[in-house]
C-alpha positions as CSV (number, residue, x, y, z in Angstrom):
1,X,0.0,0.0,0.0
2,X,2.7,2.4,-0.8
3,X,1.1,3.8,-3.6
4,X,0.8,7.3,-3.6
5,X,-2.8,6.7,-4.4
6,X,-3.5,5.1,-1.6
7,X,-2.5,7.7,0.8
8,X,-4.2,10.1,-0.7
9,X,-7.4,7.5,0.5
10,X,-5.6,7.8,3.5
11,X,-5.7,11.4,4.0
12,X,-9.1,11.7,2.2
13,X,-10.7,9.0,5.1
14,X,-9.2,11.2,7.6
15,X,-10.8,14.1,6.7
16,X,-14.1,12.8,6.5
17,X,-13.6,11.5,9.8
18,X,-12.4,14.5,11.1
19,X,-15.4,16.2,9.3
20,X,-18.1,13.2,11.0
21,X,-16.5,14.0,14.3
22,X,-17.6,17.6,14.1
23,X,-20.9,17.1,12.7
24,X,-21.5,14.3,15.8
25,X,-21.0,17.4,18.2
26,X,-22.8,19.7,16.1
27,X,-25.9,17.7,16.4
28,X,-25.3,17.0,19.9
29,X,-25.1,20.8,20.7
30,X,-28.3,20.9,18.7
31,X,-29.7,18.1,20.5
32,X,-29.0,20.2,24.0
33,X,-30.5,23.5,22.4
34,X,-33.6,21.7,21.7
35,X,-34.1,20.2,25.2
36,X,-33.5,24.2,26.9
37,X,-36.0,25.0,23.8
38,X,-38.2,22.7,25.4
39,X,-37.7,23.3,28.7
40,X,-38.2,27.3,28.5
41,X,-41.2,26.5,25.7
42,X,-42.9,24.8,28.6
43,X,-41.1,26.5,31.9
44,X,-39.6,23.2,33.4
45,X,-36.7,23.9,34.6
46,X,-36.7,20.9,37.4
47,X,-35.3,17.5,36.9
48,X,-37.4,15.7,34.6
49,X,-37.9,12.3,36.1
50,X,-36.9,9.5,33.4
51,X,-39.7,7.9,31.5
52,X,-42.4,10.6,33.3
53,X,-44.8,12.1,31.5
54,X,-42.4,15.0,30.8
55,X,-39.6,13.3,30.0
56,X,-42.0,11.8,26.9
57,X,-43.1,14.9,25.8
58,X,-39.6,16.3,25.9
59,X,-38.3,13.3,23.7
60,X,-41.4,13.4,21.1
61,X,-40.4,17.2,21.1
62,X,-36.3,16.6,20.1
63,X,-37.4,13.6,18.1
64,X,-36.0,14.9,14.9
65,X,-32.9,16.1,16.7
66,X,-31.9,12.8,18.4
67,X,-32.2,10.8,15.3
68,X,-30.1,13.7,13.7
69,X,-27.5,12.8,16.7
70,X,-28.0,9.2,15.7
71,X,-26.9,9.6,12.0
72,X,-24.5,11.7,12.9
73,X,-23.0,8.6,15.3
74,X,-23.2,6.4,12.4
75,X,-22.0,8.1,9.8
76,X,-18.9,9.4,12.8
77,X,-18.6,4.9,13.7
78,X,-18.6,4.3,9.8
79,X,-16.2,6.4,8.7
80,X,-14.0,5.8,11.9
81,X,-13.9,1.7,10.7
82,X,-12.9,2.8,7.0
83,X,-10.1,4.7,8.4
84,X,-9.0,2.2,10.9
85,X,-9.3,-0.4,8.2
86,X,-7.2,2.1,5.5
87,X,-4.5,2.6,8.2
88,X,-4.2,-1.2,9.1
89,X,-2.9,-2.0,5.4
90,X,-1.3,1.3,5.2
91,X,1.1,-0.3,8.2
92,X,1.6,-3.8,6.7
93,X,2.8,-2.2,3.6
């Protein structure tokens, strides 16, 4: 795997995981932003007991946020594995 191509996949992999990294705490900010949204949207500023009837309106409420999170986690775990896996063969050459 010396080939000059394949450190450019190299370099490339590690900038998309540097890139997935970033939108993973983008979305997690956004995720917190919603729940203050929330909170000031329905003046609850307490601890919200887990699984209480609050805590399930909060959730439906951030729903599109959290699965934004979650994509963001995948794309982050995927991207991660492709450069791990790039770097493994980059070694052995």
């Amino acid at each position: 795997m010396s080939d000059p191509k394949d450190l450019f996949a190299l370099a490339q992999a590690t900038l998309h995981y540097a890139r997935s990294v970033a939108d993973t705490l983008y979305f997690k900010d956004a995720l917190q932003t919603g729940y203050q949204a929330w909170r000031c949207k329905t003046q609850n500023f307490e601890y919200i007991q887990r699984h209480s009837t609050e805590w399930k309106e909060m959730l439906l409420a951030t729903a599109s946020e959290y699965q934004q999170l979650r994509n963001a986690k995948s794309r982050e775990w995927r991207a991660k594995q492709k450069l791990l896996t790039l770097a493994k063969r980059w070694e052995r050459a």
